[in-house]
N, C-alpha and C positions, 0 to 999 in steps of 0.2 A: 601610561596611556594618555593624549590627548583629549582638549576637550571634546576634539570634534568623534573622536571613536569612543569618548563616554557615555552609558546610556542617557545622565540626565540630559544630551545635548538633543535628545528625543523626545517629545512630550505627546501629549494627544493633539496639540496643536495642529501639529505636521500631520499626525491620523486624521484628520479632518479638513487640512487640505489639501492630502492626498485624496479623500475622495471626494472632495471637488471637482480633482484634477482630472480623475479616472471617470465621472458622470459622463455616461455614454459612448466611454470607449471600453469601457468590462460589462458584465453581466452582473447587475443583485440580482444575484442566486437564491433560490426557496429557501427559508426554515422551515421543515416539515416538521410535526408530530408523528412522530411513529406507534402507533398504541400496539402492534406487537411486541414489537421490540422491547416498550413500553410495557406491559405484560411479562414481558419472558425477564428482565431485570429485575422489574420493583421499583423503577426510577421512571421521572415522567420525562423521558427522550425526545428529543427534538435535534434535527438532522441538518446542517450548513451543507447542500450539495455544488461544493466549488466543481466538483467534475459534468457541472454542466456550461462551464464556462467555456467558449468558441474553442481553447486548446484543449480542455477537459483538467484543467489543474489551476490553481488558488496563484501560482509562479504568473500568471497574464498582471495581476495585480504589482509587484510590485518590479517585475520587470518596468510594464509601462510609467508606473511614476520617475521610476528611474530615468527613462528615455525623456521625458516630456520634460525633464529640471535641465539638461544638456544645453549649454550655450549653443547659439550656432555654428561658432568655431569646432565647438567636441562633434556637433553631428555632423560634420563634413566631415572630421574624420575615419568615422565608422568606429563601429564597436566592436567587443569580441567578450563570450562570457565562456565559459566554462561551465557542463551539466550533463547530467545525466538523463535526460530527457524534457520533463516538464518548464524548469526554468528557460532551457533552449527553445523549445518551441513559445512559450510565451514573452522573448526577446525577439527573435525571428520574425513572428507574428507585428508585432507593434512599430519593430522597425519599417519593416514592409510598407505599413500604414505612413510611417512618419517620413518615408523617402531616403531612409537612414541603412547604410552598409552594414552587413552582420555577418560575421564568423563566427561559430559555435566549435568547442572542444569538446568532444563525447569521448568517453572510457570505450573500449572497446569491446566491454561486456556489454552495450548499452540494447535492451532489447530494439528489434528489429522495426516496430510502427514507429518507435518514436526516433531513431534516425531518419526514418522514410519522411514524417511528418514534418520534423523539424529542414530536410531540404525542399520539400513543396511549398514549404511557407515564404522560401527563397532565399534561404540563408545557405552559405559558404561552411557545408561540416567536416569537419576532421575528425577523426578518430584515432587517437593518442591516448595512450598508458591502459592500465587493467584496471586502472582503479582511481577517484575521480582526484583525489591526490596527485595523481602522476598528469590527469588530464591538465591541473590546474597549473602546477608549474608547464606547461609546455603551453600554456595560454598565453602566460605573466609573457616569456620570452616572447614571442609571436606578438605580443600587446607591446611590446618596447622595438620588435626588428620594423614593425610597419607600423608606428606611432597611430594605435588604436586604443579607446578608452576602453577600460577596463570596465563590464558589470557583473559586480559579484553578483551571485546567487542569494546571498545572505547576511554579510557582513558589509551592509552598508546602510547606511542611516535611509538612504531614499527608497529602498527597496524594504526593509525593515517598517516605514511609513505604511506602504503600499500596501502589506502585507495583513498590517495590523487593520485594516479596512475589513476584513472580513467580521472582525470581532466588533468593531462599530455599528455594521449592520445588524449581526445576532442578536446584540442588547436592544439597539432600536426597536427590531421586528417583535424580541421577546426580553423585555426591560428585569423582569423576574427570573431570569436563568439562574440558579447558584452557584454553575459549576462548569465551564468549557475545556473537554479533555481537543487536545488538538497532535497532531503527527509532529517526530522532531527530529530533524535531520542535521542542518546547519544550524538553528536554532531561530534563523529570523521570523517566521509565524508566530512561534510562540511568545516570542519578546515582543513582536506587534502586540498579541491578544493579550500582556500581561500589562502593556501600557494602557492599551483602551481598560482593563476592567480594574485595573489602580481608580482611571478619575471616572468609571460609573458610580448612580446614586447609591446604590446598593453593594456591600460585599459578593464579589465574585471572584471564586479558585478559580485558577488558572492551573493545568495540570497537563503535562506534557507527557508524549508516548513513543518511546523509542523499540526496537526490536532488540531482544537481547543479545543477540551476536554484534551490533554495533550499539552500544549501550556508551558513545561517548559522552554525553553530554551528563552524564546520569553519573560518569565517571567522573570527568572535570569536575562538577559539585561536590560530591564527595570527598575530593581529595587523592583519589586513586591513579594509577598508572593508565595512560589510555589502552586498552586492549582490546582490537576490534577486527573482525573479518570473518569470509565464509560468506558461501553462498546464503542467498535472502530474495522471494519475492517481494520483500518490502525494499527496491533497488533505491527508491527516491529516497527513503531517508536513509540509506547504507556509505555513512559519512564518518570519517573518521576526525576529518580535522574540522574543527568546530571556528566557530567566528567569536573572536574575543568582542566585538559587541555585544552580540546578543547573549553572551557569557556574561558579560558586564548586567544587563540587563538583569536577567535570568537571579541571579544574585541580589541586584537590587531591590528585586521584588520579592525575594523569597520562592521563587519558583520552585516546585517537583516536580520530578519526572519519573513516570513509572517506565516499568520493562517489561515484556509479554514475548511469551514464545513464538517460534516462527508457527507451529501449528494452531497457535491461537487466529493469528492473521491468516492463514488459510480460511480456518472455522469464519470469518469476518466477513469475507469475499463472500463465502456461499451464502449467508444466510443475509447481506446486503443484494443478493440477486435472487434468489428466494422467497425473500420476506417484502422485500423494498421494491424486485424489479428493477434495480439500479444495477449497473456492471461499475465495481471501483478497482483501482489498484491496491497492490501488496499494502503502500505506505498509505492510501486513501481509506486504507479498514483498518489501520490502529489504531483508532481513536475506540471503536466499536469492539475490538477484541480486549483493550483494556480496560470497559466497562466491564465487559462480562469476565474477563478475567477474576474481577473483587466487586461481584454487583451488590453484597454485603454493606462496601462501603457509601453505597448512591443510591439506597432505598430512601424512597422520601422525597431525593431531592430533582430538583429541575437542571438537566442533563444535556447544555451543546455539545453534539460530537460533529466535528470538524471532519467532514467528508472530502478530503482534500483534494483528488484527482482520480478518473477511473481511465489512464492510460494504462491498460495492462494492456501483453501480447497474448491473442488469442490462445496459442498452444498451451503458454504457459496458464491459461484460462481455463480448457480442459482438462488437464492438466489436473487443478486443483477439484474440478467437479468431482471428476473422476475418483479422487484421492479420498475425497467427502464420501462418497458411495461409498468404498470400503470402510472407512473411517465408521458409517453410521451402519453396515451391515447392508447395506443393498449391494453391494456387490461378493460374492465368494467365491474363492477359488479353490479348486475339488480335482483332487486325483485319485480315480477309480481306474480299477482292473477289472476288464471283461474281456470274453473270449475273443479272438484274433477270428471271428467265422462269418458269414453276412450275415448282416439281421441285427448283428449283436447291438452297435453303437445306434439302431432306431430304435430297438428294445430299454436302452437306456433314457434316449431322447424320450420314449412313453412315458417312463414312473416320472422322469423329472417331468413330466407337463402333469400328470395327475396330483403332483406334489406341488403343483401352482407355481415351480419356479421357469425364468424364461433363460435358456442357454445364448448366452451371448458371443462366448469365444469356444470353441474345441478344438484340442491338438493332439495326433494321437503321437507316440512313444515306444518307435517299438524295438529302435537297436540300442539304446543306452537303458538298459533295464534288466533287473534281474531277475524277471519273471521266467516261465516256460517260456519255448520258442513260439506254444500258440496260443499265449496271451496276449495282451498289448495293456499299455498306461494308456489314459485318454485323461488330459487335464481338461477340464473344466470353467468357464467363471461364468457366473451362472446369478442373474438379479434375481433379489429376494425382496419382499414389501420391507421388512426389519430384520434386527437379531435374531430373535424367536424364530421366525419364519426361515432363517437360513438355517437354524439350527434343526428345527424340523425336517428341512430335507436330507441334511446328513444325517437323521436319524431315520426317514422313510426309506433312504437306499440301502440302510443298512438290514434292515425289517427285510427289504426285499432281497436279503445276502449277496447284495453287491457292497463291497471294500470301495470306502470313500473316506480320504484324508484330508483337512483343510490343509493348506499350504499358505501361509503369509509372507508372500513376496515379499511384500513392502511393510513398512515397521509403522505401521499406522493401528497398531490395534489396539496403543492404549486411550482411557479414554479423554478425550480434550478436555474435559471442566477438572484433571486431575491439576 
């Protein structure tokens, strides 16, 4: 490895002025306290919300430093980076400003706002490969056929700088943090925040949080075979191939990195938009699902969670609500037999309203079933206040000798803090 893709060739130096450089072209973002959240751990929480930055993602940081070190030879060139949403719109965005060319490579799974967003911002997007690996080489070519600079997403020292800006600011704002867990995809944030809280006055963990269907970087330390894929709302940091810088780094410091289920980061989302009001992405609530995944380990202490971007796609948004309703028992689903006669299915709609629950979907069933001919199936899914409360209605219909079965579509019935 070179000096110049070694970490020490990084210092806080460059973190510093890199946000020189960025003063007034990014957002400082709030450190909030959260005292629910705060509450519900046992650790004293405090929130970096980068997803309030002009793109909604922490990526405007070191894209832009990256742009702004460009000779004016490289920006007449034009750029071209490779991403899966965030990084793209926060080159897109910068260039625009700087009067600088942009082509963006997006996977072709990339949700739907942030292709939309990253061409309104004026960038030239392509959408090549399934996966940001495949995007990345069809970038490198495309960056050599029309002699365009290349900006990684992550393995690159100026962007790496840029990055680490956000963790400059959390210690400024809150000098006593012990512990900043941050999202880990490529790896360049977390190698920023591990340089910045190396030269703070105080001892501060640096702790990284990957999804464990892509658990590369958590692999690379280790020693292990990379093994990574599968569907993931947490898309931003759904990375396989890591940046030997920030590896470099990552090592140097002694970095970990934990791993949290994908239902963990659902559980993230809702209760970052529940509790906080805040709408984040899959990759912007892993830092908050692998608090609570082991909030055993964070009782006591003072807690940055690195709220990294909230570009998610609406559907995929309800989606996840929806998912949570069942998840916590406000939603069940009920397959009852009643007679095929009029009247029948208002007489059912009656108990279920004396029974306080509110019918949301019905469907009735009447030629795939093995009932008499003048029966019918009527499925159900039907909001309850909690568990109790749903289970009370399957127990009221039954009181009143109507046959009612829960049916679990969806494999969400175990429970999250398992």
């Amino acid at each position: 490895m070179s000096d110049a893709e070694h970490g020490k060739s990084i210092g806080v130096a460059d973190l510093r002025a890199a946000a020189d450089r960025l003063a007034g072209r990014v957002i400082r973002t709030p450190l909030v306290h959260s005292r629910t959240l705060s509450d519900i751990s046992g650790a004293e929480v405090w929130l970096k919300l980068e997803n309030q930055q002009f793109v909604a993602s922490f990526k405007e940081r070191g894209a832009a430093n990256k742009l702004l070190t460009l000779s004016p030879e490289e920006a007449r060139r034009g750029v071209i980076a490779m991403s899966a949403g965030n990084h793209a719109q926060g080159v897109a965005y910068h260039a625009h400003n700087l009067g600088i060319a942009a082509t963006i490579v997006m996977p072709k799974s990339t949700p739907f706002v942030k292709v939309s967003r990253t061409r309104k911002l004026g960038a030239r997007v392509r959408l090549e490969g399934e996966i940001l690996a495949e995007s990345a080489a069809f970038a490198r070519q495309l960056a050599a056929d029309e002699n365009l600079v290349f900006v990684h997403p992550y393995n690159d020292p100026a962007v790496i700088a840029g990055q680490g800006t956000v963790a400059i600011e959390m210690l400024e704002d809150q000098p006593t943090l012990d512990c900043i867990l941050t999202p880990v995809g490529g790896g360049g944030l977390v190698a920023g925040c591990a340089i910045a809280a190396a030269n703070h006055t105080s001892a501060v963990e640096v702790i990284g949080v990957e999804v464990e269907s892509y658990a590369a970087v958590a692999q690379h330390l280790a020693g292990r075979p990379i093994s990574v894929g599968g569907a993931t709302i947490a898309e931003g940091i759904a990375v396989r191939d890591v940046g030997a810088l920030p590896l470099a780094i990552l090592r140097e410091y002694g970095i970990e990195v934990m791993t949290v289920a994908e239902r963990l980061i659902e559980k993230a989302v809702i209760q970052m938009l529940e509790i906080e009001k805040t709408v984040t992405e899959g990759a912007g609530a892993a830092a908050l699902a692998a608090l609570m995944s082991n909030p055993a380990r964070f009782v006591g202490r003072k807690v940055g969670l690195i709220i990294s971007g909230g570009n998610i796609d609406t559907r995929t948004l309800a989606n996840v609500l929806m998912r949570g309703l069942v998840r916590d028992g406000r939603l069940i689903d009920l397959v009852v037999e009643i007679s095929d006669k009029p009247g029948a299915l208002a007489e059912l709609a009656c108990i279920i309203a004396e029974l306080r629950g509110n019918i949301v979907e019905v469907q009735h069933q009447r030629l795939f079933s093995a009932l008499s001919a003048n029966m019918t199936e009527v499925e159900l899914v039907i909001e309850a206040q909690d568990t109790a409360h749903g289970s009370a209605i399957v127990a009221g219909l039954e009181a009143k000798g109507v046959r009612a079965r829960r049916r679990d579509r969806l494999v969400l019935s175990r429970d999250l803090n398992e």
